[in-house]
C-alpha positions in Angstrom: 103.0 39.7 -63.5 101.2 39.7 -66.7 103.1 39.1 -69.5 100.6 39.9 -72.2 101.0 43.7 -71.0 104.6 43.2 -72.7 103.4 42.4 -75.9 100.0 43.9 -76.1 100.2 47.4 -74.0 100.9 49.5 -77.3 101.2 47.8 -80.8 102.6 51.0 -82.6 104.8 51.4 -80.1 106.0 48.2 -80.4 106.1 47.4 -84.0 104.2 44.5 -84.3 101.9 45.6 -87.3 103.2 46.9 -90.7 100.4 47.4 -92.9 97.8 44.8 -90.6 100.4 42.3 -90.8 102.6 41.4 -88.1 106.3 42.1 -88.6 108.4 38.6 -89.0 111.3 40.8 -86.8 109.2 41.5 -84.1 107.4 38.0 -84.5 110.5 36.4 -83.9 111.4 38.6 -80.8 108.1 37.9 -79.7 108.5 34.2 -79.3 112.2 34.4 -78.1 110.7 36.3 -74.8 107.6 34.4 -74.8 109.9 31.1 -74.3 111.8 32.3 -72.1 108.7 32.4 -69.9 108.1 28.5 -70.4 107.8 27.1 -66.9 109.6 24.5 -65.1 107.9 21.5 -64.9 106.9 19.9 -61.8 107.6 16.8 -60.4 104.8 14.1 -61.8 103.1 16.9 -64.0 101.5 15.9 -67.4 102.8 18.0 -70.4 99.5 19.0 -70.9 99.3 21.2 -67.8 103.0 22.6 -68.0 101.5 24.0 -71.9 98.3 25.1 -69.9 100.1 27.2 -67.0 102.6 28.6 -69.6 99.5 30.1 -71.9 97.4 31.6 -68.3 101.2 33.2 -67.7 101.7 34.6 -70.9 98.7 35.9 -71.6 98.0 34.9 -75.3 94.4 35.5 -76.3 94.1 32.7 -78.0 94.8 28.7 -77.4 96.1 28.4 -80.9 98.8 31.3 -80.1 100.2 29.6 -77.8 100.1 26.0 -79.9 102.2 28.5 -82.6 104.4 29.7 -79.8 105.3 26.4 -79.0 104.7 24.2 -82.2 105.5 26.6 -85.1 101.9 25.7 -86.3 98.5 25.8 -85.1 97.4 23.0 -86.3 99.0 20.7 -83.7 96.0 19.0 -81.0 96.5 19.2 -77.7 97.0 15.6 -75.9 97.3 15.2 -72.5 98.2 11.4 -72.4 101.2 10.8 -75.6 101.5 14.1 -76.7 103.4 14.3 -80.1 105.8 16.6 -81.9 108.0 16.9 -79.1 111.3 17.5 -81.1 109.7 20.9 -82.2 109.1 21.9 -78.9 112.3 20.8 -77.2 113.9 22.7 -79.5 111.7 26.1 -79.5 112.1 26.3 -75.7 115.7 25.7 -76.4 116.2 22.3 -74.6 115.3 23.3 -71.6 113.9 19.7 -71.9 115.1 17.0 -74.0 112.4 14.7 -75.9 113.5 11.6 -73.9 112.9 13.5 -70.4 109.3 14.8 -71.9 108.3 11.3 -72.5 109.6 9.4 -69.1 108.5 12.2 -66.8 105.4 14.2 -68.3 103.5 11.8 -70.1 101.9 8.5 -69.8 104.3 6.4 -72.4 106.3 4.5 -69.5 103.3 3.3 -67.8 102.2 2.0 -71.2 105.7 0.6 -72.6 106.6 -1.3 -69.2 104.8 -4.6 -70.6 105.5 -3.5 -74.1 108.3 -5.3 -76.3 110.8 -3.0 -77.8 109.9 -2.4 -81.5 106.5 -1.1 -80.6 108.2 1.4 -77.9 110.9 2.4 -80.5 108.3 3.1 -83.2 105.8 5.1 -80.4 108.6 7.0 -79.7 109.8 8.2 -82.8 106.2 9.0 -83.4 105.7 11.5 -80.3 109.1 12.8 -80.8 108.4 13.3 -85.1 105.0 13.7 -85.3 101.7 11.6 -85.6 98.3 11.7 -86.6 95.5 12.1 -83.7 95.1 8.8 -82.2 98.4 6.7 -84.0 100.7 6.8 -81.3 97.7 5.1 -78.9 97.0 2.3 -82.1 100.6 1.3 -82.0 100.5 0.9 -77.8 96.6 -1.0 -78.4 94.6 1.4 -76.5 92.5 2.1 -79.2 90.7 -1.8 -79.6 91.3 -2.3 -76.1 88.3 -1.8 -73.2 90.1 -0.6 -70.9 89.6 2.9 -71.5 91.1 6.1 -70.2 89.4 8.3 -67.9 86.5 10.5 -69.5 87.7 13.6 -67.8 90.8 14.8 -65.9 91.1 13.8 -62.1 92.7 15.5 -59.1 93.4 14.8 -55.8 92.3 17.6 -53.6 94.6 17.2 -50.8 97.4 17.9 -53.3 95.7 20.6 -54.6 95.3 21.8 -51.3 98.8 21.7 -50.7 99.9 22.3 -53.7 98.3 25.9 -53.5 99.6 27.3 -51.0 103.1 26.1 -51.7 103.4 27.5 -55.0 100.0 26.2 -57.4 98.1 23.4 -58.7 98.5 21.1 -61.6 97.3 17.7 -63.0 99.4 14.9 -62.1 99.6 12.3 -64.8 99.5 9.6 -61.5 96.1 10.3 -61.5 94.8 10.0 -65.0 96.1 6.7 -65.4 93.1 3.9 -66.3 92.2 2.0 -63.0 93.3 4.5 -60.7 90.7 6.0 -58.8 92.7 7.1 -55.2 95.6 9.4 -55.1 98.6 6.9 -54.4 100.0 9.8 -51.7 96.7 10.1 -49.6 94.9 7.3 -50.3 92.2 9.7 -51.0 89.2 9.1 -53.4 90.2 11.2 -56.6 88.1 14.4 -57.8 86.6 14.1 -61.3 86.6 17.7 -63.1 85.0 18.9 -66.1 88.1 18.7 -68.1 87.7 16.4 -71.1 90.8 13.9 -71.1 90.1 13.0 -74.8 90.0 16.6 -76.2 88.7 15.4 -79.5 86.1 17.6 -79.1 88.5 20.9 -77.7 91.7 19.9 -80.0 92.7 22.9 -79.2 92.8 23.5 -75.2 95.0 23.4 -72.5 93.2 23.9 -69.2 95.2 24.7 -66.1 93.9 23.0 -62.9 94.0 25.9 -60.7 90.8 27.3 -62.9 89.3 24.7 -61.3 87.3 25.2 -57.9 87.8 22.2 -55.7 84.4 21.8 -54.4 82.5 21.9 -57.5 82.9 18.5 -58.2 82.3 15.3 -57.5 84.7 12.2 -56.0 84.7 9.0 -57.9 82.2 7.0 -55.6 84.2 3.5 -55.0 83.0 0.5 -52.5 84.7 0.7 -49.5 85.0 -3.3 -49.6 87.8 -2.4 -53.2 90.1 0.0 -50.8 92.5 -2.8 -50.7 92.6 -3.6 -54.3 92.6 0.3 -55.4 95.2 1.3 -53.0 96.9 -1.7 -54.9 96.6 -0.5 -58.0 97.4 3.2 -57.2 100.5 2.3 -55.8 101.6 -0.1 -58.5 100.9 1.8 -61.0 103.0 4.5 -60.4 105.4 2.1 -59.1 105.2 1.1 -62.9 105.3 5.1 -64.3 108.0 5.7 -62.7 110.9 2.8 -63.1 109.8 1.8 -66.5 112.6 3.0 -68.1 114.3 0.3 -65.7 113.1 -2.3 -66.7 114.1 -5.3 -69.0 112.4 -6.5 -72.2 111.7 -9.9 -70.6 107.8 -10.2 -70.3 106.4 -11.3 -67.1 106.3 -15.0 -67.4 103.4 -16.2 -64.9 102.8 -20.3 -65.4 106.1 -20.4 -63.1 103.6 -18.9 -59.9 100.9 -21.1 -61.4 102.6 -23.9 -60.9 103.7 -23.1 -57.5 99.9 -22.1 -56.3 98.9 -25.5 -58.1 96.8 -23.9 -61.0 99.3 -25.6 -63.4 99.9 -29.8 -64.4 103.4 -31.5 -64.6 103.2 -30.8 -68.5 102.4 -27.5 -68.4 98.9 -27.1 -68.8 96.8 -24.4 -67.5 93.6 -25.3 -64.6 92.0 -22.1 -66.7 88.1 -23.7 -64.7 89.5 -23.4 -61.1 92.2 -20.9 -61.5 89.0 -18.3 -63.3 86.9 -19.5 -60.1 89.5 -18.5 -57.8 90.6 -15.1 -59.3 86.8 -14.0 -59.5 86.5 -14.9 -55.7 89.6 -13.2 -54.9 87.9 -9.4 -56.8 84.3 -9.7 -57.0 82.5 -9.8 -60.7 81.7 -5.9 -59.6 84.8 -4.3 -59.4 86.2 -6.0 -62.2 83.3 -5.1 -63.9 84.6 -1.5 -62.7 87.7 -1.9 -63.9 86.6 -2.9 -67.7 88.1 -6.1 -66.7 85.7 -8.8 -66.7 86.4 -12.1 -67.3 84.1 -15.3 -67.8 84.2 -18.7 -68.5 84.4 -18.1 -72.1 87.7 -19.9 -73.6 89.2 -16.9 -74.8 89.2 -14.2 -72.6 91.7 -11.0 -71.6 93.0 -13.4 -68.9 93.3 -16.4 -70.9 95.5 -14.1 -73.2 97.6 -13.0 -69.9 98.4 -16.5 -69.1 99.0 -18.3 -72.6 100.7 -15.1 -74.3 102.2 -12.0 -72.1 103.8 -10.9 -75.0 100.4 -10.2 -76.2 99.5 -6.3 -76.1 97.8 -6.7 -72.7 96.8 -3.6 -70.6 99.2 -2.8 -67.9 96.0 -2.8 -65.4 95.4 -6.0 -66.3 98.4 -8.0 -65.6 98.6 -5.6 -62.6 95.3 -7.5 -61.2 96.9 -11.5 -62.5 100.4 -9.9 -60.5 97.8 -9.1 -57.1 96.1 -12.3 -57.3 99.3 -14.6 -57.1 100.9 -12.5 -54.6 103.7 -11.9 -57.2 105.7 -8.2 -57.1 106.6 -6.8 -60.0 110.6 -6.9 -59.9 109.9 -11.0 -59.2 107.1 -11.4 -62.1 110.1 -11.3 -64.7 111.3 -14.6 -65.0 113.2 -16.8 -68.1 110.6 -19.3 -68.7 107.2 -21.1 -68.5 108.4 -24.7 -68.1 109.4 -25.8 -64.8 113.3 -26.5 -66.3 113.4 -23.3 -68.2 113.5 -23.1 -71.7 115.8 -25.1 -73.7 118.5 -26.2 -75.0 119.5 -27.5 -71.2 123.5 -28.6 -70.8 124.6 -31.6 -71.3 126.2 -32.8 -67.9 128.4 -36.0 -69.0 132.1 -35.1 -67.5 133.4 -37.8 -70.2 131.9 -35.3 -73.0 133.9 -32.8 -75.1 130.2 -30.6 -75.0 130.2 -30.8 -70.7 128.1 -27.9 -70.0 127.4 -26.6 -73.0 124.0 -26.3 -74.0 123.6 -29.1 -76.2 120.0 -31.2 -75.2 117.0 -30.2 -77.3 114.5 -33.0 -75.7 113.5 -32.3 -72.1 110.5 -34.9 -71.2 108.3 -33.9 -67.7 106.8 -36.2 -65.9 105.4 -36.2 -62.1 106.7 -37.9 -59.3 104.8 -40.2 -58.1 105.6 -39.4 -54.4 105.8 -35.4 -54.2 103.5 -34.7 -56.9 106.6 -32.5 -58.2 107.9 -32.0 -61.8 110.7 -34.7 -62.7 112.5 -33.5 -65.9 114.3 -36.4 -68.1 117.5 -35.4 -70.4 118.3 -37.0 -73.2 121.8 -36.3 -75.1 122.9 -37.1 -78.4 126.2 -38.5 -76.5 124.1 -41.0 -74.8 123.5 -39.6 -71.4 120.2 -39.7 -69.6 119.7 -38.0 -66.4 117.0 -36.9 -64.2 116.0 -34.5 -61.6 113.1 -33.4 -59.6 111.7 -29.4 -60.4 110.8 -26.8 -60.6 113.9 -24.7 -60.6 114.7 -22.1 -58.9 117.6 -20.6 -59.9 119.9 -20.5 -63.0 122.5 -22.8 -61.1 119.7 -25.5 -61.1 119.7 -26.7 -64.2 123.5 -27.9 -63.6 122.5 -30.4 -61.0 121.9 -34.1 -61.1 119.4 -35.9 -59.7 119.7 -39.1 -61.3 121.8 -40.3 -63.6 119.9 -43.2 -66.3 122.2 -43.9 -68.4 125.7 -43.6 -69.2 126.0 -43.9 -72.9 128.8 -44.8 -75.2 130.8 -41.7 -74.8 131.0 -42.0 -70.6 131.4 -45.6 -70.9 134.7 -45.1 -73.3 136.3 -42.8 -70.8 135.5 -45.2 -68.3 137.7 -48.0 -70.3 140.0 -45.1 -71.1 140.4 -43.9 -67.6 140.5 -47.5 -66.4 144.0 -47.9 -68.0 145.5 -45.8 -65.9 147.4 -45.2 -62.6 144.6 -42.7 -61.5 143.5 -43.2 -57.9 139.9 -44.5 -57.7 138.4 -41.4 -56.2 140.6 -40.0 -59.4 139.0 -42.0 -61.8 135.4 -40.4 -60.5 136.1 -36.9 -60.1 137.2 -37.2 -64.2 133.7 -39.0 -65.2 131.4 -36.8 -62.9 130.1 -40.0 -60.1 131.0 -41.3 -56.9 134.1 -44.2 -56.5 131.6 -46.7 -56.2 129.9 -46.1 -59.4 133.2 -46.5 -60.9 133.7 -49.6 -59.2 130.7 -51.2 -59.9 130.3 -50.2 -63.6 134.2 -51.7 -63.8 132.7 -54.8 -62.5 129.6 -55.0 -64.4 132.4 -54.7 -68.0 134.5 -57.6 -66.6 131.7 -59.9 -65.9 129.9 -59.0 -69.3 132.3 -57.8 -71.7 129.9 -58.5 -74.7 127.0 -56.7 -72.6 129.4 -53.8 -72.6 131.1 -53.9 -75.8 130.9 -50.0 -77.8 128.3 -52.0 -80.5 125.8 -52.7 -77.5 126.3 -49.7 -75.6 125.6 -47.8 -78.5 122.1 -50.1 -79.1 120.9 -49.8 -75.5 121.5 -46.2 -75.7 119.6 -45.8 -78.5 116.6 -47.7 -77.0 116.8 -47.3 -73.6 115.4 -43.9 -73.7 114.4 -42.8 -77.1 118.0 -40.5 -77.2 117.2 -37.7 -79.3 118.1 -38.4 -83.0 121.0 -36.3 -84.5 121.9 -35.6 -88.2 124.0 -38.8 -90.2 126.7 -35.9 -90.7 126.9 -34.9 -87.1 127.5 -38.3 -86.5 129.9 -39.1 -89.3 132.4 -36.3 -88.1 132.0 -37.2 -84.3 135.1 -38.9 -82.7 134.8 -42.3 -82.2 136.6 -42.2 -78.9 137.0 -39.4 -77.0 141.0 -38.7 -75.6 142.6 -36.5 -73.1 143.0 -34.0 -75.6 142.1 -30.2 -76.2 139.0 -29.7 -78.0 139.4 -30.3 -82.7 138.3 -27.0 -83.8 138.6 -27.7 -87.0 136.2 -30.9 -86.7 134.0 -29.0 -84.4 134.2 -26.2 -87.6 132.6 -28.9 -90.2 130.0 -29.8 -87.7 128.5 -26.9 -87.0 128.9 -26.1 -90.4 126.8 -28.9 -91.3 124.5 -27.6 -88.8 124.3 -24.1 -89.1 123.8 -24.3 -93.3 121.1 -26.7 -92.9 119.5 -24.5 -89.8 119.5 -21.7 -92.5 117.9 -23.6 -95.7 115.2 -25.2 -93.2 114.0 -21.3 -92.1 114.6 -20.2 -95.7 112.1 -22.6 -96.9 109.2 -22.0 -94.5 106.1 -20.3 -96.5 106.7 -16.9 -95.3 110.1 -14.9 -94.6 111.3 -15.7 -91.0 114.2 -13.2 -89.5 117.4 -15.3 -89.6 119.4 -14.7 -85.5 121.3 -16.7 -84.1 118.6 -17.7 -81.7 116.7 -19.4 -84.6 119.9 -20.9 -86.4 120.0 -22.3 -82.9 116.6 -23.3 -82.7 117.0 -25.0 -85.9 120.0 -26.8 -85.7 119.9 -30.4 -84.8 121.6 -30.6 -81.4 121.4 -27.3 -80.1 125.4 -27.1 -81.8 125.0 -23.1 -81.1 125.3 -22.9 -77.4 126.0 -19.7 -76.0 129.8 -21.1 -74.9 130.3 -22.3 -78.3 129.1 -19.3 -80.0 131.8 -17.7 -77.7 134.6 -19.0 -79.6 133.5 -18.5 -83.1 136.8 -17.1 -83.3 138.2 -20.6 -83.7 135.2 -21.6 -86.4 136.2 -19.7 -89.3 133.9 -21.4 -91.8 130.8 -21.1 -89.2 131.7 -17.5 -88.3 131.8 -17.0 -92.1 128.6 -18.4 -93.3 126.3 -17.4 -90.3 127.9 -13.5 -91.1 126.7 -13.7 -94.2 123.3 -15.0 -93.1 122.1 -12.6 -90.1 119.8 -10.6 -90.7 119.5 -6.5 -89.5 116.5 -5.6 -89.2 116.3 -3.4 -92.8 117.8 -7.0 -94.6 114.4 -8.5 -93.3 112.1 -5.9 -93.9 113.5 -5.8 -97.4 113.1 -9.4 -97.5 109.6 -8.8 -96.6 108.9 -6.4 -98.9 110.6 -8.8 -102.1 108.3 -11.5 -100.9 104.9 -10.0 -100.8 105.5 -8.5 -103.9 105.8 -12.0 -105.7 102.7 -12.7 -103.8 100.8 -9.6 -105.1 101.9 -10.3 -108.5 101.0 -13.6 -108.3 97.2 -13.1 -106.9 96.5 -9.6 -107.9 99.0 -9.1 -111.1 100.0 -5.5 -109.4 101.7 -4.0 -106.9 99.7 -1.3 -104.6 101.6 0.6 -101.9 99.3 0.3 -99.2 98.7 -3.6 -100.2 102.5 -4.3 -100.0 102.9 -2.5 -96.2 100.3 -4.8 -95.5 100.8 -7.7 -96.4 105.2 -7.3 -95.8 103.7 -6.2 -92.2 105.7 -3.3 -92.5 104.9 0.1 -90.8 106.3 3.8 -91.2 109.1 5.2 -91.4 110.7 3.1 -93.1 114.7 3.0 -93.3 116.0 4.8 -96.3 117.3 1.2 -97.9 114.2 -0.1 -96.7 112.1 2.7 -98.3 114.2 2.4 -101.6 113.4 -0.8 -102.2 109.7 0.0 -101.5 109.6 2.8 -104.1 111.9 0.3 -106.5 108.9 -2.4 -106.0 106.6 -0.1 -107.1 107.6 0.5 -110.3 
C-alpha cells in the first residue's frame, strides 16, 4: 500500500492547508497515523535502515519530513553508526522501542563500549539518548583520532539479500559495517560495497533503504584468499562482541598473563616487545595489517605497545581482537584480575599464629625465577614477621592461599609456638593451630631449648627484621599492636585506633598530592601502610566506629570530586591567569558535559 495516497490524495478534502499553512490539528493527526506505520525492526538491522524503510513506506516527499515525523525537527543528521536523539524518537513512536533496546540492538555502541570503561559508555549514552553534536558521541568512544576508520560506504552481503528478499525484504545489517569486517559472519561470503555513503556528512539528510539497491551493480571487497582465516576470525568475533557486550564486565582484558605463558614476558614482568613484534608480524603478514589500518613497527610506541602496557587505553576493538587471535586467547578467558604472575596486591597474610590470618594484609610481593623451572617464585613479606614462598604463576583465585615455602617464622608464630607449647595439646594439635606439620613443631621446640638466647622475643624480632627486609610499618601501628598474641577473640577497639591511624594518614597523604585525586576505599587502601583495609576487614566496619566514621566523611561521589576539581583549577587559573574562563576551567578540572546540577552550581558560582 502507499501511504502517501492517505495524506496527499486531496488536501482540501482533508484539511491540511488553511490559508497556505498547514493546520497544527491536522498536523498532529498526521504524525499520529504516520507513526503508527513505523516498522518493526529486524533482527541485527542498523537504525538507520528501519528510518529508511519507514520514509519509502510512508511516502513523504521529502527526507526532512520524515526527520520531522520522527525527530520534531529537521534539523537532526542522519547517522547510521551512533545515532543520537533517541529519547525523542522512542517517545514519538510511543515506545514501541525503548532508548536502551535502540542502542544494544540497532546501532554500533556495544561493539564499541565492550573494551570501554564505564564513564565513557555512561557519558556516550546519555549523549545518543539526549542529543549531540555531529561527530561528539564518536570523540568520546576515540574514533575520531583513531586510524582505524569506518567503512567509506555501506556493505551488504548478497546472499542475505537474496534471502532476505524473498522472505519478506532487505536491509543493512549493522554486522556488516563494522571496521575490519569484510565477509558476512553467516556465509563467509566476501561483502558487497554499495554506493551508500556511511559518513553522510555530505547527505546529512538521507536515509537510503537497501532494497533500492541492485545487487549486481557493485563490486565485492577484493580480499587475499591467504587472510580467509584471519577475516572469518574477525567476522565472527566481532559480532560475537556486538552482540553480548551488554554482558560483559568492566574488567579490561589483561594480556601479560598469556604473555607470560607463551614466554614473551620475564620473571619481573617485562615485556619481549623485539621478539613478541617479530612473531605477531609473522603470524598476519605486514599486508593485511596494513589492510586492516593496523600496522605496527618496531617503533617503541606503537598501537600494540599501547595494547600490552595499557588496555585500559581507548584501543580499537579490532585491534585487541587481532593481540586476542595471536595468543590463542577467547574473549570470555582474555578477562583476567591481573598482570603480575601473583595477582595484584595486597596478597593474605598466611601465619595461623596471626590475628590478620587471611586477610589481606602484605603490600611487598618480590619475583624472582627459579633457577630449575625457569618459573616465577613469589616472596611474602609481612609486617608480623612471616616470610613465605611459592612457585607461579597462579591460576586461580584459591592460589594465592597456598604455601610453598615457609622462610621465616617471625616473632608473632614463634610466641604461639611458646604459647601453645604450655599446653596439654596433642602434638599434631599444636601444628594444626600454627599452620605446619608435627615435625616442624618439634624441631623448632628443640632448636628454643638448645638456644634460648637465639630465640628470645628481642632476637626474633632482629632476625626478622633482617632476614628479609620485612616490610616497614608505621611506629603507631606498631605501638598499638599486642605484644603477645592469646587465645582470644579479636580487640576491636584496638584494631579501631589502628586503622584509624591508618586510614587518616591514607587520607592526608592523597590530599596532599599536587592535583586532586578521587578518595575510595581502594586508594585509602592503597595508601595505608599495611594494607589495614582488606576486604574482610572492611566487612566488619560495623565493629570500627571511629574508622567507619572518618572514612564516611572522606569518600568521595563522584559530583564531591568533580567539585573538588572544579575548586582546584580555579586557584590555579587565578593564580597563573588572574581569571576564571568557562571553557579554561572544564579543561583544565577535566570535566565534561552535563554536568550534575551541584556540580554545575558550583561551576556557575566559580565563575563569578
Amino acid at each position: 500500500m502507499n501511504y502517501q495516497s492517505i495524506f496527499f490524495r486531496d488536501r482540501r478534502v482533508l484539511g491540511i492547508y488553511e490559508n497556505g499553512k498547514t493546520s497544527d490539528r491536522i498536523l498532529s493527526e498526521r504524525v499520529i497515523l504516520l507513526l503508527a506505520y513505523f516498522p518493526t525492526l529486524y533482527e541485527d538491522e542498523l537504525l538507520y535502515s528501519g528510518i529508511a524503510r519507514y520514509h519509502m513506506n510512508v511516502g513523504n516527499r521529502t527526507q526532512r519530513q520524515t526527520i520531522e515525523d520522527l525527530f520534531g525537527s529537521r534539523l537532526i543528521c542522519a547517522t547510521t553508526d551512533l545515532p543520537s536523539h533517541l529519547e525523542i524518537l522512542a517517545s514519538r513512536i510511543n515506545n514501541l522501542y525503548s532508548c536502551e533496546q535502540l542502542i544494544q540492538n540497532h546501532t554500533l555502541f556495544p561493539y564499541y563500549a565492550y573494551f570501554m570503561n564505564q564513564d565513557k559508555i555512561d557519558q556516550a549514552k546519555v549523549l545518543m539518548k539526549r542529543g549531540a553534536s555531529q561527530g561528539e558521541v564518536h570523540a568520546i568512544l576515540g574514533l575520531l583520532a583513531n586510524k582505524v576508520k569506518a567503512p567509506n560506504y555501506l556493505r551488504f552481503c548478497q546472499e542475505c539479500y537474496k534471502a532476505e528478499d524473498n522472505e519478506y525484504e532487505p536491509y543493512w545489517h549493522r554486522s556488516h559495517q563494522l571496521p575490519g569486517v569484510n565477509v558476512c559472519s553467516l556465509h563467509n561470503h566476501p561483502l558487497t560495497i554499495s554506493n551508500v555513503d556511511y559518513t553522510t556528512q555530505n547527505h546529512k539528510f538521507e536515509f537510503v533503504a537497501l532494497s533500492k539497491i541492485r545487487v549486481e551493480h557493485f563490486p565485492m571487497v577484493d580480499v587475499d584468499a591467504r587472510w580467509t582465516e584471519d577475516l572469518e576470525y574477525i567476522a565472527e568475533q566481532s559480532v560475537s562482541i556486538l552482540v553480548t557486550s551488554h554482558l560483559k564486565t568492566n574488567t579490561m582484558p589483561n594480556y601479560k598473563n598469556f604473555l607470560y605463558e607463551k614466554g614473551y614476558l620475564t620473571a619481573k614482568g617485562r615485556v619481549k616487545f623485539n621478539q613478541l613484534i617479530i612473531k605477531f608480524r609473522q603470524f598476519y603478514s605486514d599486508k593485511l595489517l596494513q589492510f586492516l589500518n593496523c600496522e605496527v613497527t618496531s617503533a617503541s610506541e606503537t598501537w600494540f605497545h599501547k595494547v600490552i602496557r595499557s588496555p585500559k587505553e581507548i584501543i580499537h576493538p579490532l585491534r585487541h581482537l587481532l593481540v586476542l587471535r595471536f595468543l590463542k586467547v577467547t574473549l570470555d578467558s582474555s578477562v583476567k584480575d591481573s598482570s603480575s604472575p601473583f595477582g595484584d596486591g595486597p596478597w593474605p597474610c598466611l601465619n595461623k599464629a596471626a590475628d590478620h590470618y587471611h586477610l589481606d594484609v602484605i603490600n611487598k610481593c618480590t619475583i624472582s625465577r627459579c633457577s630449575k623451572t625457569a618459573l616465577p617464585v613469589g616472596t611474602f613479606l609481612c609486617s608480623c614477621g612471616f616470610v613465605y614462598s611459592r612457585r607461579g604463576p597462579d591460576r586461580s583465585s584459591e592460589d594465592k592461599y597456598r604455601i610453598g615455602r615457609i622462610k621465616v617464622f617471625g616473632h608473632v608464630w614463634f610466641e604461639r609456638l611458646t604459647e601453645v607449647n604450655a599446653s596439654n595439646l596433642s602434638l599434631r594439635h599444636k601444628a594444626r593451630l600454627l599452620g605446619v606439620d608435627p615435625g616442624t613443631i618439634k624441631n623448632q621446640i628443640e632448636l628454643m631449648r638448645k638456644d634460648k638466647v637465639l630465640y628470645s622475643e628481642g632476637s626474633i624480632k632482629e632476625q626478622t627484621r633482617h632476614s628479609e627486609s620485612i616490610v616497614q610499618t608505621s611506629k603507631q601501628f606498631e605501638k598499638c599492636k599486642a605484644s603477645t598474641i592469646k587465645f582470644k577473640r579479636a580487640d576491636w577497639e584496638k584494631r579501631d585506633e589502628i586503622l584509624l591511624y591508618s586510614a587518616i594518614k591514607a587520607v592526608n597523604q592523597i590530599k596532599s598530592l599536587p592535583e586532586p585525586q578521587r578518595i575510595p576505599l581502594a586508594s585509602i587502601a592503597r595508601f595505608s601502610n599495611a594494607g589495614d583495609f582488606s576486604v574482610k576487614i572492611l566487612k566488619n566496619l560495623s565493629k570500627l566506629p571511629k574508622t567507619r566514621n572518618f572514612i564516611s566523611k572522606q569518600l568521595d561521589t563522584t559530583e564531591t570530586y568533580q567539585i573538588r576539581r572544579l575548586v582546584w583549577a580555579a586557584n590555579k587559573l587565578n593564580e597563573t591567569k588572574g581569571k576564571v574562563e568557562g571553557w579554561r576551567l572544564m579543561r583544565m578540572a577535566g570535566l565534561n558535559y552535563p554536568l550534575t546540577n551541584k556540580v554545575h552550581n558550583k561551576y556557575i558560582e566559580l565563575l563569578l
